[in-house]
Structure formats: structure tokens, C-alpha cells
N, C-alpha and C positions, 0 to 999 in steps of 0.2 A: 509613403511616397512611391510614387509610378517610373522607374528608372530604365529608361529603352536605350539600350546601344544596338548601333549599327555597325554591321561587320563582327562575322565570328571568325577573323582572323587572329593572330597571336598578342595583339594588341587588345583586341574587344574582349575576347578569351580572359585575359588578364584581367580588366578591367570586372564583369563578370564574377568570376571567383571572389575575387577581393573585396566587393561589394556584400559577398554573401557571406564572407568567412568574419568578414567585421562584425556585422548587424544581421541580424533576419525581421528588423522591424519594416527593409524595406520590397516592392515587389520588385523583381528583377528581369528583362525579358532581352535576347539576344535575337537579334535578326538577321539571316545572311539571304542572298540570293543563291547559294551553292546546297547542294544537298547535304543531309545530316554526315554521310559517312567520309565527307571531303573536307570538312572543317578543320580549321588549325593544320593545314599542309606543311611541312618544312619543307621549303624552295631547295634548297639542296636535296633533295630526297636522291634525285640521279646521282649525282656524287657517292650517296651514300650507298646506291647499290653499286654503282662500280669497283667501291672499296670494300664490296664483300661484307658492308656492316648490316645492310638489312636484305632481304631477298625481293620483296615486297613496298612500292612506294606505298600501299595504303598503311606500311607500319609506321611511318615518322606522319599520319595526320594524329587529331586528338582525340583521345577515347574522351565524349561527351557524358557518359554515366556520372562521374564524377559532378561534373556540374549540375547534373538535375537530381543528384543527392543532395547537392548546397540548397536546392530551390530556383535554380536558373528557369526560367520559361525560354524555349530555344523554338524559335520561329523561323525554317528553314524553305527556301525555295519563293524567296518574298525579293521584292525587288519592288525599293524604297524611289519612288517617281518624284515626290515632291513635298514638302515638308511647309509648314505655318507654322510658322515662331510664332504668332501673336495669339493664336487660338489654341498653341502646346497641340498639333495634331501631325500623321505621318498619313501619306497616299502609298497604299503599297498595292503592286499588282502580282498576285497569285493565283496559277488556273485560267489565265483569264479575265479573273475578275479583281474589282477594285475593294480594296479593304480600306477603313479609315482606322488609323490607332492614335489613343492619345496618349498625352505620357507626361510628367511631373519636370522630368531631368530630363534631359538625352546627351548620349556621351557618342559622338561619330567617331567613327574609328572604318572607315571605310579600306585602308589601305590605299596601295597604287596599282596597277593594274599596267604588264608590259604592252609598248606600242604596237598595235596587226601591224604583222610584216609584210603583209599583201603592199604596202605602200612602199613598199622597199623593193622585196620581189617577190611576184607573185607565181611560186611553184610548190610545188607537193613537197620537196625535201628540204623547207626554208621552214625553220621555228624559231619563236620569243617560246618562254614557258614561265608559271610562276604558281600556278594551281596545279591542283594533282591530275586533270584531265589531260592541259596541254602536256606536263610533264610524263604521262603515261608515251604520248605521240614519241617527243624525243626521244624516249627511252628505246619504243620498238625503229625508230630508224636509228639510233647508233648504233644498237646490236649487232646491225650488219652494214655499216660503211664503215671504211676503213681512212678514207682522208675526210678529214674533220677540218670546215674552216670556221672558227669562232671570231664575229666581230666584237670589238670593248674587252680591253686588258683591265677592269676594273674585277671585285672580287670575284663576283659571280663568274665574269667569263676565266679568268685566268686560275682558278679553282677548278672546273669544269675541263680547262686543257690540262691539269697537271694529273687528273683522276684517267682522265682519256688515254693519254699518254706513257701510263702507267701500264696500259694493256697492250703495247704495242704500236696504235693505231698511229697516223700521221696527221700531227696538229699543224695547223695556221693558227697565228694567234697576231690577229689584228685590229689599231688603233691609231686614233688620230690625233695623239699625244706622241711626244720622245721618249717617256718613259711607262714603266706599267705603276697599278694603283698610283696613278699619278695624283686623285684626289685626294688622299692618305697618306703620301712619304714623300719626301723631298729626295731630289734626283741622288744625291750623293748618299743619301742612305739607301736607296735598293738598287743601284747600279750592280751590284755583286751580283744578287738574286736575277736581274734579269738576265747578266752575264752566263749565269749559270743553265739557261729555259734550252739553249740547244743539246747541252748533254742530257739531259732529260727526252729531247726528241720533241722540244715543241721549238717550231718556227714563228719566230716573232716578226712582226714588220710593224715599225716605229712609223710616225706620220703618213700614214696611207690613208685613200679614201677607197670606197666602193664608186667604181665610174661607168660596172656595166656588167654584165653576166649573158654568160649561154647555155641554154636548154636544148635537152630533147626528151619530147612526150611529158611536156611539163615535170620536169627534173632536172632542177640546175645539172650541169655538169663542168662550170667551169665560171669563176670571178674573176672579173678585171680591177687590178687596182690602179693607180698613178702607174707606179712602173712596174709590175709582172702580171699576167695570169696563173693564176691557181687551178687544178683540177679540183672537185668538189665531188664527196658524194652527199653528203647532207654539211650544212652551213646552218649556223644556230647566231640569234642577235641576242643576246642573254641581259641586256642592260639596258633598252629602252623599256624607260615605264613613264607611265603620268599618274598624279591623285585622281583619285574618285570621285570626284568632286562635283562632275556636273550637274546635278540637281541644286545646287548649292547655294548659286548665281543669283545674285541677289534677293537670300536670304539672310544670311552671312557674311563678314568682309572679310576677301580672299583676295590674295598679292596678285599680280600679273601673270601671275603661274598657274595658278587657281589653286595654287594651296592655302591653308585655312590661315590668318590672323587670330592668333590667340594672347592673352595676359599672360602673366607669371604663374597665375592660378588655371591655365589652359581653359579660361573662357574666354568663347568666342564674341563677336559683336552682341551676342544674344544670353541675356546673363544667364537662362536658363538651358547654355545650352555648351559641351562641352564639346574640345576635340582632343585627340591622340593619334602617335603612330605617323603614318607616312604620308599623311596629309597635312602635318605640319612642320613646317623647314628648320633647319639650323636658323638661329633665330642670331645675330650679333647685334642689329640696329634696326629703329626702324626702315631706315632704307637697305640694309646690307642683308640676307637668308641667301637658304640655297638650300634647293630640294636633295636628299640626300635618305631615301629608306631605309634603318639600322631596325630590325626583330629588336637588340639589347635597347634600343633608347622606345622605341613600342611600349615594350612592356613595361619598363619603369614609368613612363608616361601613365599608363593605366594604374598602378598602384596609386598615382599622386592624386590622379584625376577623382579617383574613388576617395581615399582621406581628403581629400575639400569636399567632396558631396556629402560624406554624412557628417565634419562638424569638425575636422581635422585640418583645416587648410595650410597649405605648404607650399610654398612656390618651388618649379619644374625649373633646373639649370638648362634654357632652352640653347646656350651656346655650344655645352658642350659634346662633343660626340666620341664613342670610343669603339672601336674593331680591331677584329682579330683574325690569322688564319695561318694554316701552314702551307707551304709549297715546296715540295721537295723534302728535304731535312731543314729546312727553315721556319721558328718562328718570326713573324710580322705582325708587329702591334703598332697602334698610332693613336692617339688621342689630343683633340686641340685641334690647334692651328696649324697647318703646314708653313714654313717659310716661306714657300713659293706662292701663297695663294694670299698669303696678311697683307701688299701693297694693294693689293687688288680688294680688301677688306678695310682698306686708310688703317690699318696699323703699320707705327714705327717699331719693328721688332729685330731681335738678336740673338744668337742662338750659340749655343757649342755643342761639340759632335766630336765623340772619339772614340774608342774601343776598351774596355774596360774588363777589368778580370774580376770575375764573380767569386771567388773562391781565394782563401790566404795562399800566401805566397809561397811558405813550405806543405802546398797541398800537390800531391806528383802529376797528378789528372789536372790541368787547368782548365776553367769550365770561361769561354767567352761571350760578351756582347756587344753590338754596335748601337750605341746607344745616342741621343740628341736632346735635348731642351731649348724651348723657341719659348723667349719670353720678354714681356714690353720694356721697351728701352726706360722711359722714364720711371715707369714703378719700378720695375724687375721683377712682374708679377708673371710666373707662370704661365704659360697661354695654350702650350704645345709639347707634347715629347712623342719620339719612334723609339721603337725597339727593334732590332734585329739579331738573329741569334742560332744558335743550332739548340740551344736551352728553353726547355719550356718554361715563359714567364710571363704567365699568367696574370698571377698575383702580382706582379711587379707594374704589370700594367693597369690593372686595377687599383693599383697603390698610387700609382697616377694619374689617372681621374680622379680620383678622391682629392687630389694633391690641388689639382687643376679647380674643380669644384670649389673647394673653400678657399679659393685664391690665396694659396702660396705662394709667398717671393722667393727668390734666387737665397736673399738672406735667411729665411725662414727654413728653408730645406737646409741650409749650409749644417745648421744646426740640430732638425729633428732628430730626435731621439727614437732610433732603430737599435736593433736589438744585437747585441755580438754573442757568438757561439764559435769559440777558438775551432772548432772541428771543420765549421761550415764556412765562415764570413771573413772577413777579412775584419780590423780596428772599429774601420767607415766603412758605411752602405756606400754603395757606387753612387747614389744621390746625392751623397752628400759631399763628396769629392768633388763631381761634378760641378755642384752650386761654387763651391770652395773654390774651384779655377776660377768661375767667373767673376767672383769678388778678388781675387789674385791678379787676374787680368786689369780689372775695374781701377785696382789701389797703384797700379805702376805712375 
């Protein structure tokens, strides 16, 4: 069998490997429009050299070797025009010229691609980034500006102001939200956190818009919002993106967003044809998604995608979604459903929220977190948790997805059997106290 994905992003990459590490009965071929040595970028790559972890963005893309040990065919610099479901063929232009390919499977994995900011503002020191090319640009204008304004307090940008910030420099960090990661936490769990973003040295401004800017020698040097101006020497948009998708257009059924429609099994309208990664949305109802690009739900995508292709089928938990990040001495984790966002998704949901000691009570070091559970009123199924903490909890947050995934109720967690270690744990997992108030509350 002839198995073409599109997109040698971290999704298709995934998808790719896992295809070859199962079987080699089948042919495998990776397509990207990017060059060989630009594949698999990690979008935070700037972050990463601010924080002195790599010197080098070309060291967070993917060493390709590996793949064409498994048998990957890696077809680079190809730029997928237009596609025939009915005839299983792909239009791709390279050189120049047109190539036709055909292929058994195809698994799209295009990614999303950030919005040109020329539509926004069109000057030399204005950047979106999300490939290792633009992200080279940004990298050499921060080097030397010193006032930094980042629009979207969502990861990316407020990730980006805390690395910045870190070196001195003087951040803007602006959003047309009242809170930061506003799509991930509910207000009363990160108010601390963003209480905290001025000692740090980044300036936040809550409900603001962009209403106008001013240049000279095409180089902003100064933002107008609702109510200040900002001086500016480079201004980065780090959170507009759209799917890949437009070749797409009725070939495939795709939401009003133009992101992809897919099954439990991540086929699309086209049984022979698959998709993953950030062309397909937080899935809750037929009418309720929401475009939302996660690397972690990517890749798992593309594991799945591959076990249904060769004979494994498994249905994708397309509801759930889960991230992670630090800012400052903070971690922030979220997984689910936000409170704030379930009315607006027709669920009736309820939550508890309180601060919780990780560690027994005759331990002298007390280790804390600000922990929450959002889950549906009439089951008391699970839907949603945040974590906040100065503690790395990783694993705790992955204990929650998992929890979320196989739809746990409030009463189901009351009781899971987690592990005690008198040195470490306290009787009860903090989870399961938790669940316990809310049945406590529940039985008054």
C-alpha cells in the first residue's frame, strides 16, 4: 500500500515514523513545501535560544536520517496544488513544474500557517513566525531592540515575553481578553500569575486593541492602542494562524473555518483519506469545534491515524485537549474544558477550586498547588481541570487527561486508588479529596 502524507511538520513526522516502525510492508512518502534542513522546526525555537538552551534555531528542527533509515521517501520542496480523491492522485508543483503522484492512503497533516502581518502593519520590524525561516528574522531583530511589544497573551506570546524579559529588555504584552491564556484557565486561576507579569518587567494591557501605529523609513516606532501609545522597536503578532487547507475546498468537508471534518477514526469525507494535527479542531459536537493548534494533540493524532491504517483502528478523543508551560516560577497546566468557555459550548457545568497541599502534613518544606475541576452537572463527569503551582506537575497533569479521556466522574476519582508513600503523599491524592468535597458539598 501507497501511503502519501502531507506536511513534514511534527504531526506528519509522527505519523511517518510510526507507519514505518509498525510494518515495512508498506510504501511511505512525506511531502513538504519547505526544504530538507527546515523540517520539524520547534516554533519555540526563539525562546529556546533566549534561554541559553540551544545557540542555534537550526538545532530544535528534525534530523531526517532517522526517517530514511525506517524507509520514509521524503519529498521536499513540493507544494501540493490540488488533489483527486476519486482518482487517489496529488498535483504538486516543483521547479516549476507539475508532477502528478498517486498514492493508496493519504494522511494530510498540513499544519496551520500564521496570518502575513502586512494586513495588519505593513513595516520591516513587524513579525508573525512559526518556520524556522521567519523565526530566524525575529530572532536577528530582537537581538537589538530593546522595547518589545507582543500582541495575544495566549502561549506563544506570553512565553515569548517572559524569555524576553528575562534579558532585561522592556515587554508590552498585549490582548483583547481581561485575562492572559484566557483559552486555558479560568480567571480565578491565573489572576496570581498575571498579578505577578509586572515584577517580572513585562507590561500587560487587558482589553486593548491595535487602532493605529507610526513609522519612520518603514519601521514602526510607535503603537496606538484604545487608551496609550507605546514606543516600539520591533512588535511581534505571535498567534495569528489559519489551517492549510486551501486546496482542500471541495475536495473534502471542511467547517466554516476551513478546518478539516473528520470521524472518530480521523477520516475525512473521503474514506481513503486521512487528516491530523492543526487542521482539525477541538471537535465537542457536530455544531460546537474550535480551531486551537496543540504539537501534543498532533502527534498523538498521527500515532492513531497510522494504527487504523494498517489494521489497528482506534478512535481519536477529538474533545480533549491538554498544555502545558512555565512563566516565571510557575507551573500552568489545563486540560478540558474551561468554565468560562462550557456556556458558550451548551454545557451545564460546576466546578471546585482551592489550594491544596501536595505533601503530608508533618513534612517541614510544604510543597503547594492551586488546583480546579470543571465537570458536568448531571453526570459529574470530569470535563475540565487547571493546575497552578510553583511545583513541577507534569505527571499530574497527565494523570488528568487520562482521567478526562476515559470519563471519570467526581465519584470515580472520590475513590481511585493512588498510591501513598508516608515520606511523600499525604493518606489521599489531592484528587481525591477534591472529588470528596464535591460529593460533601453534593449530600448537604
Amino acid at each position: 500500500m501507497k501511503i502519501v502524507i502531507i506536511g513534514a511538520s511534527h504531526g506528519g513526522i509522527a505519523a511517518a515514523m510510526s507507519l514505518c516502525k509498525l510494518t515495512s510492508k508498506n510504501e511511505v512518502y512525506l511531502i513538504d513545501k519547505k526544504p530538507l534542513h527546515a523540517l520539524g522546526y520547534i516554533s519555540s525555537g526563539v525562546n529556546l535560544h533566549f534561554q541559553n538552551i540551544i545557540q542555534e534555531l537550526t538545532e530544535v528542527t528534525t534530523d531526517v536520517q532517522p526517517l530514511i533509515d525506517l524507509g520514509v521517501n521524503i519529498l521536499t520542496e513540493r507544494q501540493v496544488m490540488d488533489i483527486d480523491p476519486k482518482n487517489h492522485k496529488l498535483f504538486l508543483e516543483y521547479e516549476d513544474q507539475e508532477e502528478i503522484f498517486s498514492y493508496d492512503k493519504l494522511i494530510l497533516a498540513m499544519g496551520s500557517s500564521p496570518t502575513a502581518v502586512n494586513t495588519i502593519i505593513d513595516a520591516e520590524n513587524v513579525f508573525t513566525y512559526k518556520g524556522l525561516e521567519e523565526s530566524q528574522y525575529v530572532l536577528d531583530s530582537l537581538e537589538k531592540a530593546q522595547q518589545i511589544v507582543i500582541f495575544g497573551a495566549g502561549y506563544i506570546g506570553l512565553e515569548l515575553a517572559n524569555v524576553l524579559a528575562a534579558t532585561g529588555r522592556e515587554i508590552h504584552l498585549i490582548d483583547n481578553m481581561p485575562m492572559i491564556l484566557s483559552r486555558y484557565f479560568d480567571s480565578d486561576m491565573i489572576e496570581e500569575v498575571q498579578d505577578s507579569l509586572n515584577v517580572q518587567g513585562i507590561h500587560f494591557y487587558p482589553n486593548e486593541f491595535l487602532i493605529d501605529y507610526q513609522a519612520v523609513d518603514n519601521k514602526v516606532n510607535k503603537v496606538c492602542l484604545l487608551s496609550k501609545t507605546i514606543e516600539a522597536d520591533t512588535v511581534i503578532f505571535p498567534s495569528q494562524a489559519q489551517p492549510n487547507t486551501g486546496f482542500l475546498r471541495d475536495k473534502v468537508a471542511l467547517n466554516e473555518d476551513d478546518t478539516v471534518i473528520v470521524n472518530d477514526y480521523l477520516q475525512t469525507s473521503e474514506q481513503d483519506i486521512y487528516a491530523i494535527g492543526d487542521i482539525v479542531p477541538i471537535t465537542y459536537s457536530k455544531t460546537a469545534h474550535v480551531f486551537m493548534p496543540l504539537v501534543t494533540r498532533a502527534v498523538h493524532m498521527a500515532r492513531a491515524a497510522a494504527l487504523s491504517l494498517i489494521g489497528h483502528a482506534i478512535p481519536f478523543d477529538r474533545e480533549n485537549k491538554v498544555s502545558a508551560t512555565k512563566i516565571m516560577d510557575y507551573f500552568l497546566g489545563s486540560v478540558g474544558v474551561t468554565e468560562e468557555e462550557a456556556p458558550f459550548l451548551d454545557m451545564d457545568v460546576s466546578s471546585i477550586q482551592t489550594e491544596v497541599c501536595l505533601t503530608p502534613t508533618y513534612i517541614a518544606q510544604q510543597k503547594i498547588a492551586k488546583v480546579k475541576l470543571i465537570y458536568q452537572k448531571d453526570t459529574m463527569e470530569i470535563i475540565g481541570a487547571q493546575l497552578v503551582s510553583k511545583e513541577h506537575l507534569l505527571q499530574d497533569l497527565n494523570l488528568l487527561s487520562a482521567l478526562i479521556q476515559h470519563k471519570t466522574t467526581i465519584l470515580d476519582l472520590a475513590v481511585e486508588n493512588f498510591c501513598f508513600v508516608p515520606q511523600y503523599t499525604p493518606l489521599f491524592h489531592y484528587l481525591n479529596e477534591l472529588a470528596f468535597q464535591v460529593l460533601q458539598q453534593t449530600s448537604d
